[in-house]
C-alpha positions in Angstrom: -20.3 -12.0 19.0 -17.4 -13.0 16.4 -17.2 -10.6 13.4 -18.7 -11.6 10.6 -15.7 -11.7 7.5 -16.3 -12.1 3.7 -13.9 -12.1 1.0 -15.2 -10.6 -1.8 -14.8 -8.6 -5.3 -14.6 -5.1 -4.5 -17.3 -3.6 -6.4 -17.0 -0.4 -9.1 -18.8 1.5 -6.5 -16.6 1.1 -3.8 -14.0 2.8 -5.0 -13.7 6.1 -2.2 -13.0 2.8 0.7 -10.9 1.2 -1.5 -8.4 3.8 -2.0 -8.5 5.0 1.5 -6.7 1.2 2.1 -4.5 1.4 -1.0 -3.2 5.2 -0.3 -2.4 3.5 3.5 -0.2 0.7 1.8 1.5 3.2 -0.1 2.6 5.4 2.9 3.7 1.7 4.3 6.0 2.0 1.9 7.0 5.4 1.7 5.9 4.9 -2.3 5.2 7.6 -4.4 2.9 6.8 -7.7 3.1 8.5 -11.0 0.4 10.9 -11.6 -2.7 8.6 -12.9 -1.6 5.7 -12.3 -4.2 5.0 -8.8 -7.0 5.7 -12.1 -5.0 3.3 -14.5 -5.2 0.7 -11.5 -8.9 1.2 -10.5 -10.2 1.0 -14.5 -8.1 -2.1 -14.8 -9.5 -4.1 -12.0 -13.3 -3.4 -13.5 -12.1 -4.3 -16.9 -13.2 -7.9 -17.7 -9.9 -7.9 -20.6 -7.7 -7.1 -18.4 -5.6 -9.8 -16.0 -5.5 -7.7 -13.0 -8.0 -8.3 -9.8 -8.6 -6.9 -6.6 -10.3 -8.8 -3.6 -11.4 -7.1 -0.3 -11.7 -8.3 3.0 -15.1 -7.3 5.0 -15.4 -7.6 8.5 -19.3 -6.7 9.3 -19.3 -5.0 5.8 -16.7 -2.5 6.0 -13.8 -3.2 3.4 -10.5 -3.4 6.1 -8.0 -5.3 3.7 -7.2 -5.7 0.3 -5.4 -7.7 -2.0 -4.5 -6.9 -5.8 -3.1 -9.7 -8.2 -2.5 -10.4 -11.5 -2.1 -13.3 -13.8 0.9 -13.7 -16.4 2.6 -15.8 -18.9 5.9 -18.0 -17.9 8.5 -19.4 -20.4 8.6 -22.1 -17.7 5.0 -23.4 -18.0 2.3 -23.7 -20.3 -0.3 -22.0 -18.0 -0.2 -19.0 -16.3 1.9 -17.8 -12.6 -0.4 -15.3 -10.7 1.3 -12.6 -9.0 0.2 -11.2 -5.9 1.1 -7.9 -6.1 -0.4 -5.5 -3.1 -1.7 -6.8 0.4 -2.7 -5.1 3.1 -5.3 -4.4 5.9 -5.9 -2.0 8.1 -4.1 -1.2 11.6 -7.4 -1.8 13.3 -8.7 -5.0 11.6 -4.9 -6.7 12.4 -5.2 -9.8 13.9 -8.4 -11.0 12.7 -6.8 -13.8 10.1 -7.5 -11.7 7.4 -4.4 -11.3 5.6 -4.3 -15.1 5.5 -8.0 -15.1 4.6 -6.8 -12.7 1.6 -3.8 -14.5 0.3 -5.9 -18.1 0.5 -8.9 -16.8 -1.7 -6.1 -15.4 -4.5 -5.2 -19.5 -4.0 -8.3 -20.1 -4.7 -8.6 -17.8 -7.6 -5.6 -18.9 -9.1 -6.5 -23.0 -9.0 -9.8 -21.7 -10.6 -7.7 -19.8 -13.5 -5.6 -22.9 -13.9 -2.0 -21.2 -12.7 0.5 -23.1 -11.6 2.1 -20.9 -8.8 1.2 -18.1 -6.6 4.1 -15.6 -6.1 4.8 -12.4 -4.2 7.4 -9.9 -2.8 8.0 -8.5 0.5 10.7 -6.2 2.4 13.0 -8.0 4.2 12.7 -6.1 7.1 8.7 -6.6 6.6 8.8 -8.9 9.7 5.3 -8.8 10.9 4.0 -9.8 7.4 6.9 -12.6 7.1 5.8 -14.7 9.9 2.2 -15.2 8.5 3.8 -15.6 4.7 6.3 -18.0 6.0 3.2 -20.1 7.0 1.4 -20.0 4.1 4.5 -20.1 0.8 7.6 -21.2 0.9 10.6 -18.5 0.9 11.7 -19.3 -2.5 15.7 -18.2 -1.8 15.6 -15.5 -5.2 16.3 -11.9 -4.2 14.6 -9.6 -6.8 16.8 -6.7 -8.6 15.6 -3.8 -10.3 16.3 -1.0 -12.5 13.8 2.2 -12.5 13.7 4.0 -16.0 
């Protein structure tokens, strides 16, 4: 029998599976997060002012994969871009389209909020993640820069 897979808020309650995923993403990528800012994130995503979201990915009703996005303003359009900041799902739940599943529900999220554009960032050397994201956006060209202060 095919696993059953929903796409879905993660609820205020669900916080303990939730950060099981996102402290996995973060040793992905060997990040390190100031102190409080995991709490700052969580409040955010339950707080109706706030722009940021977080959608899970349920296969037979345990959260495997998550993605966090955000909407913000553009001097280049009227309406909003939405950023899609964090994906990622669990080494045992790979390979069930849920990732895809993931990225086209922000889609969807984002035509319902009215943006114009969908964006996100990867590591070059992400390749496994590149081959689905070159199927489903187009590599825009731009590399990004930064400066940490």
């Amino acid at each position: 029998m095919a696993a059953q897979i929903v796409i879905r808020s993660v609820g205020n309650d669900e916080r303990g599976a939730w950060e099981r995923l996102w402290n996995s993403y973060l040793a992905f990528y060997n990040a390190t997060l100031a102190p409080g800012a995991t709490d700052v994130a969580w409040q955010r995503f339950h707080d109706p002012a706030e722009p940021m979201f977080l959608l899970g990915a349920y296969v037979d009703g345990k959260l495997t994969g998550i993605v966090q996005y955000l909407f913000h303003r553009s001097s280049w359009t009227v309406g909003n871009y939405c950023y899609l900041q964090d994906l990622f799902v669990a080494d045992g739940a790979r390979g069930l389209g849920l990732g895809r599943k993931l990225i086209e529900a922000v889609y969807d999220k984002a035509r319902e909020a009215g943006a114009s554009r969908v964006h996100w960032l990867t590591q070059t050397t992400n390749a496994q993640a590149r081959i689905l994201y070159d199927q489903v956006a187009d590599d825009s060209g731009f590399m990004q820069y930064r400066k940490i202060l």
